[in-house]
VEXKOL-803979 format. One record per residue (C-alpha): x, y, z; residue in three letters. Coordinates in steps of 0.05 Angstrom, whole numbers. Layout:
N
[rec [X, Y, Z], 'ALA'] ...
***
This chain:
441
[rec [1873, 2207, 1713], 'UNK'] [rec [1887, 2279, 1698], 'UNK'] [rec [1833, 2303, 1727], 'UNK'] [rec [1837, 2381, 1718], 'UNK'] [rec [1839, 2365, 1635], 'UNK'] [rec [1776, 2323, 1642], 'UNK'] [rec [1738, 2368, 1678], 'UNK'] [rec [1753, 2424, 1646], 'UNK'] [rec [1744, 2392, 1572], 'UNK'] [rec [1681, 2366, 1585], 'UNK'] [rec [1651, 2427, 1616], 'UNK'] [rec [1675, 2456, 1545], 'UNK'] [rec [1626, 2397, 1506], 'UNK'] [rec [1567, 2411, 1550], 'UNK'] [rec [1564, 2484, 1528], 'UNK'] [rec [1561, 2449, 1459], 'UNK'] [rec [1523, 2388, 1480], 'UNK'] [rec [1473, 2428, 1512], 'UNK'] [rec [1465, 2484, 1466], 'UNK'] [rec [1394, 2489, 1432], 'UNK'] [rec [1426, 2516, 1363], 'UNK'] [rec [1503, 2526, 1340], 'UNK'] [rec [1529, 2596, 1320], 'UNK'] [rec [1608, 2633, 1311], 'UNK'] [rec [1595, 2661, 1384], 'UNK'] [rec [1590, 2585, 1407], 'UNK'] [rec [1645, 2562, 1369], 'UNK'] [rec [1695, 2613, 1389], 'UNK'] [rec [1668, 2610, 1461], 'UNK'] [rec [1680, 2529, 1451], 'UNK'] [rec [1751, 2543, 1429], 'UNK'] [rec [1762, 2590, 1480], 'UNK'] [rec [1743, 2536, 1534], 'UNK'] [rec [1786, 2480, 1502], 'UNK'] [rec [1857, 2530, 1503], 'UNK'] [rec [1842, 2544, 1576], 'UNK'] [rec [1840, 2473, 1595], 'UNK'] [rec [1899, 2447, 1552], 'UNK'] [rec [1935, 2513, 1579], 'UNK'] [rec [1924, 2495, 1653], 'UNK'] [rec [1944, 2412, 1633], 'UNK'] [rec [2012, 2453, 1609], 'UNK'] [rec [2009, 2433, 1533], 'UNK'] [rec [2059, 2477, 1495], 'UNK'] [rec [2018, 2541, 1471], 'UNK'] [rec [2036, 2529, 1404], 'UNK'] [rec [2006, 2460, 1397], 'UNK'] [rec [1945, 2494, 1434], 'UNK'] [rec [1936, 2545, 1389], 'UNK'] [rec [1943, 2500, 1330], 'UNK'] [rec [1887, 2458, 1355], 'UNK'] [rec [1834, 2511, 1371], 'UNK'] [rec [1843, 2544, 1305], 'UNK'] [rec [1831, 2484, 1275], 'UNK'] [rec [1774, 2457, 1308], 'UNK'] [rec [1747, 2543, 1305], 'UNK'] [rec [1760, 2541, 1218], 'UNK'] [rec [1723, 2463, 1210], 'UNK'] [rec [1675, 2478, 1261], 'UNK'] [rec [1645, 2545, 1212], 'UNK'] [rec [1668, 2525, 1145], 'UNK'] [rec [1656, 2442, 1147], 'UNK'] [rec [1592, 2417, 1121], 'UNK'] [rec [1573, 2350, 1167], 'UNK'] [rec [1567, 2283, 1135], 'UNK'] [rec [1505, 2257, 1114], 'UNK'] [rec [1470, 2227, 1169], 'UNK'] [rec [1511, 2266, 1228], 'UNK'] [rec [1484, 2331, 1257], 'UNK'] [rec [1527, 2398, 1257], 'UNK'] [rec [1524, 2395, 1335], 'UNK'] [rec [1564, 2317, 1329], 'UNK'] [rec [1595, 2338, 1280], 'UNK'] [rec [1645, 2400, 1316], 'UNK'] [rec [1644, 2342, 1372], 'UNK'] [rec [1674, 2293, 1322], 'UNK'] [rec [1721, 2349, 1299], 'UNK'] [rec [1745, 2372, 1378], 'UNK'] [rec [1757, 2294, 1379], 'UNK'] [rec [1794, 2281, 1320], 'UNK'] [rec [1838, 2348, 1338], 'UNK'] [rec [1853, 2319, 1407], 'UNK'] [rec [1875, 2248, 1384], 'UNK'] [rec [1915, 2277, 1328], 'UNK'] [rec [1961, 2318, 1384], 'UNK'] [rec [1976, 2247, 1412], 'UNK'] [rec [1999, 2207, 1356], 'UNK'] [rec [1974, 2159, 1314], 'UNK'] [rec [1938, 2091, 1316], 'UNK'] [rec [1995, 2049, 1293], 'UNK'] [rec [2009, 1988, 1342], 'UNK'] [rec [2075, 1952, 1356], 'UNK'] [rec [2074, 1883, 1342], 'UNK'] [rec [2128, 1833, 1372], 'UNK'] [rec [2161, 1789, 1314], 'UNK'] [rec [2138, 1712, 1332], 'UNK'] [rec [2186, 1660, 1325], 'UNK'] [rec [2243, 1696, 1350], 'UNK'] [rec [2267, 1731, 1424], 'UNK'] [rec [2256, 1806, 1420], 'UNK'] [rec [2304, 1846, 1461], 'UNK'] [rec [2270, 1902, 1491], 'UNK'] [rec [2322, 1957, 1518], 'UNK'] [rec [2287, 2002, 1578], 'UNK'] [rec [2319, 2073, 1585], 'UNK'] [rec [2295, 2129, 1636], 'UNK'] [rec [2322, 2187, 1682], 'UNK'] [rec [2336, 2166, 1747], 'UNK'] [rec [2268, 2171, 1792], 'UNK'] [rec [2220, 2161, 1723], 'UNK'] [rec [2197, 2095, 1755], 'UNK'] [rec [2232, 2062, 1703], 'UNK'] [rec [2248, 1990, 1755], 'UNK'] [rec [2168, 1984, 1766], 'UNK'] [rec [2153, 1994, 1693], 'UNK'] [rec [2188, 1944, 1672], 'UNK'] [rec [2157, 1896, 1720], 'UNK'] [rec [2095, 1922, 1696], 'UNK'] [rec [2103, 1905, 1623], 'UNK'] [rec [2136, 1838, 1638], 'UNK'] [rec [2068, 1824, 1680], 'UNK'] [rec [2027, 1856, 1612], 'UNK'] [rec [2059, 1824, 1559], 'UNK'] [rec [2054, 1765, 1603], 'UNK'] [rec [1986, 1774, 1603], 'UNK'] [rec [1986, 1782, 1531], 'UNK'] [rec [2013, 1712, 1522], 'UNK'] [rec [2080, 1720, 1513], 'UNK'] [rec [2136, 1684, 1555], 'UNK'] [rec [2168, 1737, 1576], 'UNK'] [rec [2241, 1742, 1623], 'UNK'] [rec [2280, 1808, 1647], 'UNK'] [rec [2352, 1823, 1655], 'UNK'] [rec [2368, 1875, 1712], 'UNK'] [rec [2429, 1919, 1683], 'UNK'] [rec [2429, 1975, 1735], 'UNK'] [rec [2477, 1964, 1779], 'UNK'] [rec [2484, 2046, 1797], 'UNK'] [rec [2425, 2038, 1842], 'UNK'] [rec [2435, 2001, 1909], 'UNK'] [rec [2371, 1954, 1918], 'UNK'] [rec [2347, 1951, 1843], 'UNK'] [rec [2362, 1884, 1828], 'UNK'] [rec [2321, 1860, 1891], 'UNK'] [rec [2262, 1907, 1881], 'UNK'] [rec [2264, 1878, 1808], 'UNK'] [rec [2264, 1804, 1826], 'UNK'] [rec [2215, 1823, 1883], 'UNK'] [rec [2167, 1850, 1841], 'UNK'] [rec [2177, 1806, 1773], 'UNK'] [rec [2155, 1746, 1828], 'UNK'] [rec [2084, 1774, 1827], 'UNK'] [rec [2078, 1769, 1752], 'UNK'] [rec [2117, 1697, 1748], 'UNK'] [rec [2165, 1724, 1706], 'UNK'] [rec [2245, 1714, 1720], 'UNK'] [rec [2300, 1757, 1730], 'UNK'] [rec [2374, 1750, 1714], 'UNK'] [rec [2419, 1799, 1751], 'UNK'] [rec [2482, 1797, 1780], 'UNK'] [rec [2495, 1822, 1849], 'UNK'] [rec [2565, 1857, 1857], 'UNK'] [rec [2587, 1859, 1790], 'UNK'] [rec [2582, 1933, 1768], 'UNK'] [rec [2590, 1924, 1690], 'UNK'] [rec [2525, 1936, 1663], 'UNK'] [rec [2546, 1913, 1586], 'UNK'] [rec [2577, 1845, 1612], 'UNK'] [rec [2513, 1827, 1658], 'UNK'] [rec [2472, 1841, 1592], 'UNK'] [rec [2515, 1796, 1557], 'UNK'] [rec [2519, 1739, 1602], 'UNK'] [rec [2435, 1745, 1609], 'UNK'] [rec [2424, 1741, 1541], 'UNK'] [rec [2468, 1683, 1535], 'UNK'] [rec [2435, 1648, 1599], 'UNK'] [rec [2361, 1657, 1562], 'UNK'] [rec [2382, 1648, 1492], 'UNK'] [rec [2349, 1575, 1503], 'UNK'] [rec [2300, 1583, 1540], 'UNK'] [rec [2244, 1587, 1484], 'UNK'] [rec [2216, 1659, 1510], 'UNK'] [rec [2191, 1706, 1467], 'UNK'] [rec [2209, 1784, 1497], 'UNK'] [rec [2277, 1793, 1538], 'UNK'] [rec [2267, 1865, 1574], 'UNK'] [rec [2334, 1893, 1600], 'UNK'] [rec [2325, 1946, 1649], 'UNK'] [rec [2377, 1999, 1656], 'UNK'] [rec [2405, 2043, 1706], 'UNK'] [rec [2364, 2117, 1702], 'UNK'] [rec [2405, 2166, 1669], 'UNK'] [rec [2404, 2250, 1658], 'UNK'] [rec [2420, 2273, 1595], 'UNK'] [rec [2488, 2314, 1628], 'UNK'] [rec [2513, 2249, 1647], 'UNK'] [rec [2557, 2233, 1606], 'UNK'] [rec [2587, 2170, 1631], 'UNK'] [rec [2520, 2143, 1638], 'UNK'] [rec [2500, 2157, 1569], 'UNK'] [rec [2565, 2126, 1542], 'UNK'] [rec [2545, 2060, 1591], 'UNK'] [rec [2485, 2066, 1550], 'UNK'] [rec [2509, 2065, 1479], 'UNK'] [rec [2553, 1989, 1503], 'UNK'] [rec [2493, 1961, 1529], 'UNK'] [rec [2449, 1988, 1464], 'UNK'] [rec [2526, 1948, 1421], 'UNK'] [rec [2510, 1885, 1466], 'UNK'] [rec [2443, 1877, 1464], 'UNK'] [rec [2423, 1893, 1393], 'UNK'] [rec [2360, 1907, 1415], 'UNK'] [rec [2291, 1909, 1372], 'UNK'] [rec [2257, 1968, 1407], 'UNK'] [rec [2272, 2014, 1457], 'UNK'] [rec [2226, 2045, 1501], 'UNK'] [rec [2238, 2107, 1537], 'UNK'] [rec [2204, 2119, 1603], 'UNK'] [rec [2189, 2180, 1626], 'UNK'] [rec [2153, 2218, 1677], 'UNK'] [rec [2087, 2251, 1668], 'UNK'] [rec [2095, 2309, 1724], 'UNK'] [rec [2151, 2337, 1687], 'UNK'] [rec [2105, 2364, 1626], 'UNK'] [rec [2134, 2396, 1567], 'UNK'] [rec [2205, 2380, 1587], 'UNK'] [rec [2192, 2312, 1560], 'UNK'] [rec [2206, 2328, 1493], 'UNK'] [rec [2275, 2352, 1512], 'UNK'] [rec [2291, 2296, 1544], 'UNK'] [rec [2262, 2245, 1500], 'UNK'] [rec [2306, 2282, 1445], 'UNK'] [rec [2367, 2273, 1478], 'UNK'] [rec [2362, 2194, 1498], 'UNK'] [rec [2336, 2194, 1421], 'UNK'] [rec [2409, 2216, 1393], 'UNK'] [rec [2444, 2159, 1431], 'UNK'] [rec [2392, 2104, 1426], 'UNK'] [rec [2341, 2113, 1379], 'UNK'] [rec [2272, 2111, 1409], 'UNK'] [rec [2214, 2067, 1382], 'UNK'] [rec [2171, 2075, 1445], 'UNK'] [rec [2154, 2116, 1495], 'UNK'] [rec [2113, 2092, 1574], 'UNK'] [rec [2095, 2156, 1610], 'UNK'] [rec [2089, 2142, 1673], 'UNK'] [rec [2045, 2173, 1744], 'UNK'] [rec [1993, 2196, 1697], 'UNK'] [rec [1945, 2186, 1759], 'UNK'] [rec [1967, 2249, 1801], 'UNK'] [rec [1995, 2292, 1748], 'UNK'] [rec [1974, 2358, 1729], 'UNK'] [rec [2012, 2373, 1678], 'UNK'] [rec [2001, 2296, 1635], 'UNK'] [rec [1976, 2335, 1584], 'UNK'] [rec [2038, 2369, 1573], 'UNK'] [rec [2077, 2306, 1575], 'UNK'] [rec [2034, 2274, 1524], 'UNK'] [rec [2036, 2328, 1481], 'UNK'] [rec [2112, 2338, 1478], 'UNK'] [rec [2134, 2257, 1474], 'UNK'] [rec [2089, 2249, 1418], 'UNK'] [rec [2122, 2320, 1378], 'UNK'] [rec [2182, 2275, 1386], 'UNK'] [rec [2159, 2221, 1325], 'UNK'] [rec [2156, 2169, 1380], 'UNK'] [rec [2099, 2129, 1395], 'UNK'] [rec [2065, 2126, 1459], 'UNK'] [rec [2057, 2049, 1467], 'UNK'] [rec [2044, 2044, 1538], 'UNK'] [rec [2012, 2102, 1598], 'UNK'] [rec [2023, 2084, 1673], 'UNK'] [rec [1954, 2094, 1717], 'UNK'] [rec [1971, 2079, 1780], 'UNK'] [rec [2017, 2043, 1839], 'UNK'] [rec [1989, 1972, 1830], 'UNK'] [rec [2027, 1919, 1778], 'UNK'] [rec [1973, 1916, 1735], 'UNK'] [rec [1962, 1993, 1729], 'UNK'] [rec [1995, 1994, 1656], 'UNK'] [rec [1944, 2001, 1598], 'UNK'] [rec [1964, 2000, 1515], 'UNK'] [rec [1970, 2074, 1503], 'UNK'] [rec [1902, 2090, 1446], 'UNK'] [rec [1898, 2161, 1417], 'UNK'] [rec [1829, 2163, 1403], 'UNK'] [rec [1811, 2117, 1455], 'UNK'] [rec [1842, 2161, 1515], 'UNK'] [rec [1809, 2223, 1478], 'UNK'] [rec [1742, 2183, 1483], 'UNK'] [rec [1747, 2179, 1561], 'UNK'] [rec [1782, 2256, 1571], 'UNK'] [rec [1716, 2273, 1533], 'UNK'] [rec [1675, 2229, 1575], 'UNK'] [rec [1647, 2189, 1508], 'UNK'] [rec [1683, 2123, 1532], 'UNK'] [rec [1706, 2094, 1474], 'UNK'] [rec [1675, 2125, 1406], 'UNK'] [rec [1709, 2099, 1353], 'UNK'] [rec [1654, 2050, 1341], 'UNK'] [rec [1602, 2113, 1338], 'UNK'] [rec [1658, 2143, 1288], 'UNK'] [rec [1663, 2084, 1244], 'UNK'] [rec [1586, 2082, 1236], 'UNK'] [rec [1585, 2158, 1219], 'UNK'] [rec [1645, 2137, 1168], 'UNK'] [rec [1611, 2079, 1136], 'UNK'] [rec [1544, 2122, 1131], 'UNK'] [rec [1591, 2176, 1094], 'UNK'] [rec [1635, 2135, 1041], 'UNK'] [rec [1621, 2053, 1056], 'UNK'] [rec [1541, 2069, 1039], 'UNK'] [rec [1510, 2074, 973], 'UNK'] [rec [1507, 2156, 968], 'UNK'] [rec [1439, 2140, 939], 'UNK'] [rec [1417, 2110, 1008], 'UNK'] [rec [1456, 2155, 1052], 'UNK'] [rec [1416, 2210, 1022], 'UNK'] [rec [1346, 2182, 1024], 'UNK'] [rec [1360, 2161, 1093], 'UNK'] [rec [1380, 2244, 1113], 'UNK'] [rec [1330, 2272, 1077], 'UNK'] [rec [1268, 2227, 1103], 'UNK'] [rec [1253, 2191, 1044], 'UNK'] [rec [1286, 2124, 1062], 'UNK'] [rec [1251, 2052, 1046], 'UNK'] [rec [1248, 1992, 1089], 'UNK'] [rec [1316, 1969, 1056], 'UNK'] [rec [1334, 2033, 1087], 'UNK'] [rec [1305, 2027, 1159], 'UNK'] [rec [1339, 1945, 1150], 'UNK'] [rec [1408, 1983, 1132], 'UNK'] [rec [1407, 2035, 1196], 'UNK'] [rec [1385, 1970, 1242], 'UNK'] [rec [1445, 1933, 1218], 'UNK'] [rec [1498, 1996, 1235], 'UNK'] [rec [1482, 2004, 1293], 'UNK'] [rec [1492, 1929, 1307], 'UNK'] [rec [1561, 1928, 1282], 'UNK'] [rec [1569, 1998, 1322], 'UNK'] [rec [1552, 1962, 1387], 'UNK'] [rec [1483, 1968, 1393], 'UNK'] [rec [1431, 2026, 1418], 'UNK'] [rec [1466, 2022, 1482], 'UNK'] [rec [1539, 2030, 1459], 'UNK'] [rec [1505, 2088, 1412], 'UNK'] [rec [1481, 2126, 1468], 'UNK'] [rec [1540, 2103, 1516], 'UNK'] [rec [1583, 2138, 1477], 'UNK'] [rec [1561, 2201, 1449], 'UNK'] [rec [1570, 2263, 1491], 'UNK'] [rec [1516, 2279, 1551], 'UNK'] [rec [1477, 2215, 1531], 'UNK'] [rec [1503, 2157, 1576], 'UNK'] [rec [1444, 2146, 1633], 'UNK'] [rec [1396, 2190, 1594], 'UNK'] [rec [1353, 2129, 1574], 'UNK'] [rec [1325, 2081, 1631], 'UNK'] [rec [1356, 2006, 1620], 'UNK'] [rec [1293, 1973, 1614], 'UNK'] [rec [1271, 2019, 1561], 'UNK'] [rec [1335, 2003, 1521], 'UNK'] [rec [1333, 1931, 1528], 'UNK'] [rec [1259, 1939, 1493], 'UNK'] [rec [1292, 1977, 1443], 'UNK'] [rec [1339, 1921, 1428], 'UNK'] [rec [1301, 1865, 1427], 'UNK'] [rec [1253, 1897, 1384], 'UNK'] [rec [1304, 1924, 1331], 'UNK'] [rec [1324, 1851, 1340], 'UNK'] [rec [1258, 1819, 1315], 'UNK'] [rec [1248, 1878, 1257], 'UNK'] [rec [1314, 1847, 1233], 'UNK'] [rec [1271, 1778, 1215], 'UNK'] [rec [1216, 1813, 1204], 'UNK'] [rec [1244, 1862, 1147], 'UNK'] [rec [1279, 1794, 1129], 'UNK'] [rec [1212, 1756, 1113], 'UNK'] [rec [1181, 1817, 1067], 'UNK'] [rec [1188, 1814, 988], 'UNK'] [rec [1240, 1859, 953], 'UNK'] [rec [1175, 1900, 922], 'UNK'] [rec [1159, 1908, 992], 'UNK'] [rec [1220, 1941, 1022], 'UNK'] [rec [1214, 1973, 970], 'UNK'] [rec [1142, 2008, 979], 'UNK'] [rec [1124, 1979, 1046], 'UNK'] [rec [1055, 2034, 1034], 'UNK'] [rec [1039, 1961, 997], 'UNK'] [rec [1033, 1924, 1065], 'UNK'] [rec [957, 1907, 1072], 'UNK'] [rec [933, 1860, 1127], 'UNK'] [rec [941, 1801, 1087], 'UNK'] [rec [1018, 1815, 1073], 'UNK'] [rec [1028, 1833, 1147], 'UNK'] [rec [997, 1773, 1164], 'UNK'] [rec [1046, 1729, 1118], 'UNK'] [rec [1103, 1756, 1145], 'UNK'] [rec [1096, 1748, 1213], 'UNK'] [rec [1080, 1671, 1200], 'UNK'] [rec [1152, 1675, 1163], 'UNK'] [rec [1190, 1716, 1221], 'UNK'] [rec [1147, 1674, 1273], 'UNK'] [rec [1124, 1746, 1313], 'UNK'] [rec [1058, 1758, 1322], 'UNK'] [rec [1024, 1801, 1281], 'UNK'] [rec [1025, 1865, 1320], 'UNK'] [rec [1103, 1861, 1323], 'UNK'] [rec [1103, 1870, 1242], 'UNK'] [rec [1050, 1935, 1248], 'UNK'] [rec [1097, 1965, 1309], 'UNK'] [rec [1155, 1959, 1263], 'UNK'] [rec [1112, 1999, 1209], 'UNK'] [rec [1103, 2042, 1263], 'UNK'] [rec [1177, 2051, 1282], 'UNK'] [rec [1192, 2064, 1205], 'UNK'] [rec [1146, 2119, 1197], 'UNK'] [rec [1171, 2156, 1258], 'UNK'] [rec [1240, 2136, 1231], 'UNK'] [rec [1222, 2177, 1169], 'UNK'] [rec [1191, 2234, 1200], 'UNK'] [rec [1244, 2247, 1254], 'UNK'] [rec [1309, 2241, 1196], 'UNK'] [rec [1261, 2297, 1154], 'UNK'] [rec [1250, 2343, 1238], 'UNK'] [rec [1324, 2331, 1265], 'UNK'] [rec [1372, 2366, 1228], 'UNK'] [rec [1400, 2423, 1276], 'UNK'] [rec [1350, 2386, 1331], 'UNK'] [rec [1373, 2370, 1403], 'UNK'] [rec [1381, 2298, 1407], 'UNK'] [rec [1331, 2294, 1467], 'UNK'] [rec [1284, 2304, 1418], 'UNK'] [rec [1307, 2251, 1374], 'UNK'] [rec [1299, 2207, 1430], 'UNK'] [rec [1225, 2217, 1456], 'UNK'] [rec [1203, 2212, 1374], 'UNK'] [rec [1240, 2136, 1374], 'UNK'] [rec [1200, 2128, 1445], 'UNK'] [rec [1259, 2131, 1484], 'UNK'] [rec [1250, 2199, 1521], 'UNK'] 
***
C-alpha cells in the first residue's frame, strides 16, 4: 500500500536512524527527504511545507523528554507531524439499542457497491447484525452485484428490481427491517458527480427519507488532491461524518487523497486495501503512520516515552536519565516496558531495530526481566533503596523468597549496574550500542 511514500519515507529515517550524531545539516537534509516523498505521493504543497517546517523548528529548538534520546526524539516528532496531516484519533461508535441508518454516497466508479459489502461483512464481523438496502437503481446490474456479494458476508439485501425511485425503495426497506432487531441498516446509493444536478437533488430525498445517523462518503484514492473538492461538494448537500478511501493498494497518489479528505473536517473511518471482501481495515492515524514509517504500530513505545515524561515521579524520571537510579528504579523501567509490550514489541517498533536482536536472545531477555520482577519483589524497601547493602546473606534470602537460585539474584545485580552505567554513556549514543551493554548485541 502506497508503496512509493513508504519507500521513500523510510529511506528519509535511515539517514536519521543511522546517523552516528544529529546536527542542522541532518535535519534540513531530513526535511528535505520527507517534502520529496510527500511531493511525489501528491500531498498539496502547502500541507507539505507546513509539515517539514515543523518537524525542521522542533527538531533544533525541542529539548527530548527525559528518558528519550534526541535521535527518537525528531523520529517521534516526523511521526506525530505525519499523523497530525491525517486526522485525529477519535472513533465512531454505533448507538446500541437502536437501528443506525448509515447513508453511502460516492461518484460513480469510486467502488462505492463493493464498499458497502465490505463494511456490512466488517461491522458484521464486529458483532453487529447488520442488513443493506440497494437504492441505485441508475446502474444496470447493482442490485445483483450487491446481493451477490452481501451473500459472502451473510448479510441481506433489500432492493427492488424495476422500480426506479430511489427515495420510495429506501422507504419501503426501512419499513421491511424496522423489526427485524438489527443493529446498522446501510443504504447504498447510486454514484453521483458533483455537476449532476438531478442526482444530487435524488440525494437530498433519500438523505429526507432515511434520516440517517452518519454518512459516509466514499471516495477514490487515485484521484489525489481532488478529493477535497469533491468531498466539499457532497458535504453541502449531505453533511459528511465519514469518509472510506478506497484502491489505496495501487495508488500513487493515496497520499494526496488522505491528505485532502482529512482538510475537509471529516474523519477517515475506514481505508480500502485491496480486491478481496475482507480488504477494509478501521482507518488509525498514528497507526498507518507507524507502518508508512516501518515502526508497525508505536503508539505503545509513545505511551511509555509519555508516562516516563509526565505519569512518572520527575524525581525518578531524572535519576533514571542521569544514571543514578535505585532498584525501585530498575523495578519501575521493568514494569514499562511490560505494559509497552515487552522487549520485543520495544525493539519491534522503533525505527531500524526489528530483526536486529536474534529471537532466542530476546526470549532470555524476557524471561529473565520476568524473574527480576519477583526477585526485586522479595528485597526490603532499605534495599531497593541501596541495593550496595546486598551481602551474600541478603542475596541468599531473597532468592529463597523469589524461589530462583541464587545466581539469578547476583545476574540481576549485574543487569542493574550495567543499567546504571549505560543511562549515564547513552545520551546522543547509537542504540546498537545500547544494545550490546544490556547483552543483546
Amino acid at each position: 500500500m502506497l508503496d512509493n511514500l513508504k519507500n521513500g519515507l523510510r529511506a528519509a529515517l535511515k539517514k536519521i536512524v543511522n546517523s552516528s550524531g544529529i546536527d542542522e545539516a541532518l535535519i534540513k537534509e531530513l526535511a528535505k527527504d520527507i517534502q520529496r516523498a510527500l511531493l511525489q505521493s501528491d500531498v498539496n504543497v502547502k500541507l507539505v511545507f507546513e509539515i517539514t517546517k515543523n518537524l525542521e523548528e522542533r527538531s533544533l529548538n525541542e529539548t527530548p523528554p527525559p528518558g528519550l534520546s534526541r535521535k527518537d526524539h525528531i523520529v517521534k516528532i516526523l511521526y506525530d507531524e505525519l499523523a497530525k496531516l491525517l486526522g485525529t484519533e477519535k472513533q465512531y461508535e454505533f448507538q446500541p439499542g437502536k437501528l443506525n441508518k448509515v447513508l453511502m454516497l460516492g461518484i460513480q466508479g469510486s467502488g462505492k457497491t463493493t464498499i458497502t459489502a465490505k463494511l456490512a461483512k466488517f461491522l458484521t464481523k464486529s458483532g453487529y447484525r447488520v442488513a443493506v438496502i440497494g437504492a441505485d437503481t441508475f446502474r444496470p446490474g447493482a442490485l445483483t452485484q450487491l446481493k451477490t456479494m452481501c451473500e459472502k458476508a451473510n448479510v441481506e439485501v433489500y432492493g427492488e428490481e424495476g422500480n426506479s425511485d430511489s427515495p420510495q425503495i429506501v422507504k419501503n426497506g426501512l419499513k421491511h427491517f424496522e423489526n427485524s432487531n438489527f443493529d446498522v441498516i446501510l443504504i447504498d446509493t447510486a454514484g453521483r458527480h458533483k455537476e449532476e444536478k438531478d442526482l444530487l437533488e435524488e440525494m437530498k430525498q433519500i438523505s429526507k427519507v432515511a434520516n440517517q445517523d452518519l454518512t459516509l462518503l466514499i471516495i477514490d484514492g487515485t484521484i489525489g488532491q481532488q478529493c477535497y473538492n469533491q468531498a466539499e461538494a457532497f458535504h453541502k448537500t449531505a453533511p459528511v461524518g465519514g469518509i472510506i478511501i478506497t484502491k489505496l493498494d495501487s495508488s500513487a497518489k493515496g497520499g494526496g487523497a488522505l491528505a485532502a479528505a482529512s482538510a475537509t473536517g471529516a474523519q477517515i473511518m475506514y481505508i480500502g486495501t485491496g480486491e478481496r471482501i475482507d480488504d477494509l481495515e478501521k482507518f488509525s492515524p498514528t497507526r498507518f503512520v507507524g507502518r508508512l514509517l516501518g515502526m508497525g504500530d508505536i503508539q505503545a513505545l509513545l505511551d511509555m516515552a509519555k508516562r516516563l515524561e509526565t505519569e512518572g515521579d520527575e524525581e525518578r524520571v531524572k535519576r533514571i536519565s542521569h544514571g543514578k537510579m535505585n532498584m525501585e528504579d530498575f523495578y519501575f523501567q521493568i514494569e514499562q516496558a511490560t505494559k509497552a509490550g515487552g522487549l520485543r514489541s520495544i525493539l519491534d517498533n522503533m525505527p531500524g531495530m526489528s530483526g536486529m536482536v536474534k529471537e532466542d536472545q530476546l526470549d532470555a531477555q524476557e524471561e529473565k526481566m520476568e524473574k527480576w520482577r519477583y526477585i526485586i519483589q522479595s528485597m526490603t524497601k532499605l534495599e531497593k533503596e541501596d541495593p550496595d547493602l546486598l551481602n551474600a546473606s541478603r542475596i541468599k534470602r531473597i532468592a529463597r523468597g523469589a524461589g530462583w537460585p541464587e545466581h539469578e539474584v547476583k545476574d540481576l545485580l549485574k543487569a542493574y549496574k550495567n543499567s546504571k552505567t549505560m543511562m549515564k554513556a547513552s545520551k546522543g549514543r547509537q542504540m546498537q550500542g545500547m544494545l550490546r551493554k544490556m547483552g543483546l548485541g
